[in-house]
C-alpha distance (Angstrom), angle and dihedral (degrees) to the residues before:
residue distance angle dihedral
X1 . . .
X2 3.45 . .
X3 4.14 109.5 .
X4 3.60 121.9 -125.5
X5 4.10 124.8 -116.5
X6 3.56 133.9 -151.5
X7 3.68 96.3 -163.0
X8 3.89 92.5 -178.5
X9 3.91 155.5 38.5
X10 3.54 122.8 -90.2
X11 4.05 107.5 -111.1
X12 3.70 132.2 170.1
X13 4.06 123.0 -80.6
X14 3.55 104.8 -153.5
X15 3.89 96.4 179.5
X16 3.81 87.9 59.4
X17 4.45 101.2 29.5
X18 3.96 90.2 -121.4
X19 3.57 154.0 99.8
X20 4.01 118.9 -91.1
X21 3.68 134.1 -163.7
X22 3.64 128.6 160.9
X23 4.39 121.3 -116.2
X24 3.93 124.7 -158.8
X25 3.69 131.5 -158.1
X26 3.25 120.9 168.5
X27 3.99 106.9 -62.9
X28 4.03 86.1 -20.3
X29 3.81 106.8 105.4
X30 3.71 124.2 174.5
X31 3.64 149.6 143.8
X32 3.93 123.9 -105.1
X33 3.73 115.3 -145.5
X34 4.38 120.7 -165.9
X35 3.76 98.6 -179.9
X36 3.72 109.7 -138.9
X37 3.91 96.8 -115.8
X38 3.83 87.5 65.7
X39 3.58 91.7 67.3
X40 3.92 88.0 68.6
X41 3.54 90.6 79.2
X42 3.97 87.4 56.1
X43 3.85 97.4 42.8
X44 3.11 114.7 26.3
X45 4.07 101.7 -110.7
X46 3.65 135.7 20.6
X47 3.51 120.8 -64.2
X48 3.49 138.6 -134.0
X49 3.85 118.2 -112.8
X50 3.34 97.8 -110.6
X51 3.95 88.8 51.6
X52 3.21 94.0 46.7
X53 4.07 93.8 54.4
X54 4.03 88.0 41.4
X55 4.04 87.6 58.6
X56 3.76 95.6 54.5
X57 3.79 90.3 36.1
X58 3.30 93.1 56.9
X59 4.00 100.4 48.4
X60 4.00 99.7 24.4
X61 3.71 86.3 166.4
X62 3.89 109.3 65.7
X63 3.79 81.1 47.3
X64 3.64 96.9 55.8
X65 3.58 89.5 41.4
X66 3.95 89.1 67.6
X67 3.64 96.8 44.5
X68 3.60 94.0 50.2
X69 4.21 86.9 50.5
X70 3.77 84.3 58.8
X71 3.75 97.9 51.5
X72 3.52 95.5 51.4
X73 3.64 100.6 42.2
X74 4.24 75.4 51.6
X75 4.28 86.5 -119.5
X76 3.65 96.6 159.0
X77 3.91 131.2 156.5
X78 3.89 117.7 -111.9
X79 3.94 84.0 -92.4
X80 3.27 95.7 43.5
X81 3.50 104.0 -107.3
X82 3.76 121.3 119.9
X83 4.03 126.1 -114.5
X84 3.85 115.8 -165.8
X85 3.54 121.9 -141.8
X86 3.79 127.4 -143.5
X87 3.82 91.2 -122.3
X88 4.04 81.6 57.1
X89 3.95 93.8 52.3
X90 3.80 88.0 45.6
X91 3.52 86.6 55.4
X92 3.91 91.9 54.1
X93 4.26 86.6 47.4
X94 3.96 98.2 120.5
């Protein structure tokens, strides 16, 4: 199997109020979102956007981890991109 990339940082997507970093896989290239409300399940209260890219920064892996879950199960957005769900980072807690 074909491994997945991350070929970038997570930054800040103001259009959409949440993090952004891009996921490869094979010829499938897209963008996964975590809207900052979602990490009120993890903290405890809403973030700021520079928390919020600090926390994902600073364990890439359990994030990755989720969006590769939603590939596989074939979970995509309409546009093929991939929003996470706090229920899927509690899932990644560990």
């Amino acid at each position: 199997m074909t491994p997945f990339r991350f070929p970038g940082e997570p930054a800040w997507d103001e259009a959409r109020d949440a993090i952004a970093f891009p996921i490869q896989l094979g010829e499938y290239e897209a963008t996964v979102f975590i809207p900052r409300r979602e990490f009120r399940s993890l903290l405890g209260r809403l973030p700021t956007p520079e928390e919020a890219v600090g926390l994902v920064a600073s364990d890439p892996t359990r994030f990755e981890r989720a969006a590769e879950h939603r590939v596989l199960a074939r979970l995509l957005d309409e546009d093929a991109n991939i929003t996470l769900t706090g229920r899927e980072l509690r899932a990644t807690e560990g």
